[in-house]
C-alpha positions in Angstrom: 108.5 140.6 99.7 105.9 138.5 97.3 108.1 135.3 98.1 107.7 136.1 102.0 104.1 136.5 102.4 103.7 133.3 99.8 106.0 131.0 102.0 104.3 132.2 105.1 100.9 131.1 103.3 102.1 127.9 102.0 104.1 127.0 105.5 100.5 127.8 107.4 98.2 125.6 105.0 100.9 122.9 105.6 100.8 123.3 109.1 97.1 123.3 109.6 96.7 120.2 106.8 99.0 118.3 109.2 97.1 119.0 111.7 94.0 118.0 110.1 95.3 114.3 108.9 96.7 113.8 112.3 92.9 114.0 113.7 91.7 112.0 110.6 93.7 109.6 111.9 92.9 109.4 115.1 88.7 109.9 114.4 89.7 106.8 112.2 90.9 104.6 115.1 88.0 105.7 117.4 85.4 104.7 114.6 86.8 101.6 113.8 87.0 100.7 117.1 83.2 101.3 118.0 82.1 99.1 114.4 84.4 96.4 115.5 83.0 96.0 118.9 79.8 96.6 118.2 80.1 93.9 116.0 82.1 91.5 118.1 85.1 91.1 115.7 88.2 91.0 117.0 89.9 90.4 113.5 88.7 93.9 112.7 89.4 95.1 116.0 93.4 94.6 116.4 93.6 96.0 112.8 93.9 98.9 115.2 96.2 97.7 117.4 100.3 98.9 118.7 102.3 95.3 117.8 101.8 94.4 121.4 98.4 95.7 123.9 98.3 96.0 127.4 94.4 93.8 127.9 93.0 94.2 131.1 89.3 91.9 131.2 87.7 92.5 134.1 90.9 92.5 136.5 93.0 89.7 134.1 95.5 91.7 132.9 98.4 91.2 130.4 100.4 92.6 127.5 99.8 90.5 124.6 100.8 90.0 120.6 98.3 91.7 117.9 97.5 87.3 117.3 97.5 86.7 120.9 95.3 89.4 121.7 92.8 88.5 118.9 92.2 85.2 120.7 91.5 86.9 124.0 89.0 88.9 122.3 87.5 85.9 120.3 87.0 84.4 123.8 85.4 87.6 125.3 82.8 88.0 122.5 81.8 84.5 122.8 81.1 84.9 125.9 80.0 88.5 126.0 77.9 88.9 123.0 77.5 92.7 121.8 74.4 93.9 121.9 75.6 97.7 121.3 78.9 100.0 122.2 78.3 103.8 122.8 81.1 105.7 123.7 80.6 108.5 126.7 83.6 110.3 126.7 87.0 111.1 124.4 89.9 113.2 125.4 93.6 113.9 125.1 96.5 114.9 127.4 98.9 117.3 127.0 101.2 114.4 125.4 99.6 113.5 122.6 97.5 110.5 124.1 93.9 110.1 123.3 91.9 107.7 125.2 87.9 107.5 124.6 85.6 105.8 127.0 82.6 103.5 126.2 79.9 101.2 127.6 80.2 97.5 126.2 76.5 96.4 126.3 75.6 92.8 126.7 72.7 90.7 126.9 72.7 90.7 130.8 75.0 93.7 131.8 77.5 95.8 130.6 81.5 96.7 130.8 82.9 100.2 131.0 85.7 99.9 128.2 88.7 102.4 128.9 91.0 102.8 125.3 94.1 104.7 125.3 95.5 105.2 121.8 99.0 106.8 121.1 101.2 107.5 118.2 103.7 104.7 116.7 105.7 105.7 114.1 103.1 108.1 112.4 100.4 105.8 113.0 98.1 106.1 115.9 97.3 102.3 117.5 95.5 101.0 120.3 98.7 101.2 123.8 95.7 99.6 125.7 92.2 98.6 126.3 90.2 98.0 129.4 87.0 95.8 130.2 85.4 96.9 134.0 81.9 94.8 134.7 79.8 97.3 135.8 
């Protein structure tokens, strides 16, 4: 009876401590996300990245490399200094994807930035990112 109610504990605490780094994770992602563009690195920023990302800037949209896709954001925070990123929304569906929604503020305007990030391989990485001028 003792050995019951002590795997039942141990099988719960397991449970819920998954369940717990499987959000660190994820919180991880999100924050690192919002440093590295508020910063305008995009060395730190495809740290986070799935081996390839969907990029879509402002209607130019294509699936690129983690190296190809660092060049593309190079280009876009040359051109588009930061001046700060805030994110308005974050959410999940009912298959495990998480996407967060920010503003991407820059000297003269700013770009709604849509993020899905999903699991790969017990990792969560950045599937895709989107740039709308607003």
């Amino acid at each position: 009876m003792n050995n019951k109610i002590f795997l039942t504990f141990t099988l719960a605490i397991l449970a819920l401590t998954g369940m717990e780094l499987r959000a660190q994770n994820q919180n991880a992602v999100v924050n690192n996300v919002r440093a590295a563009l508020k910063a305008g690195s995009s060395k730190e920023l495809v740290k986070n990245f799935n081996k390839t990302v969907e990029l879509n800037i402002n209607g130019d949209k294509a699936s690129y490399s983690k190296t190809q896709a660092e060049f593309v954001l190079k280009d876009f925070f040359k051109k588009y200094p930061p001046s700060d990123f805030q994110y308005i929304h974050q959410g999940a569906s009912k298959q495990g994807l998480t996407y967060v929604i920010g503003k991407y503020s820059f000297d003269s305007g700013s770009f709604r930035v849509l993020i899905y990030i999903k699991k790969f391989n017990e990792a969560y990485l950045i599937d895709l990112m989107d740039f709308s001028l607003e």
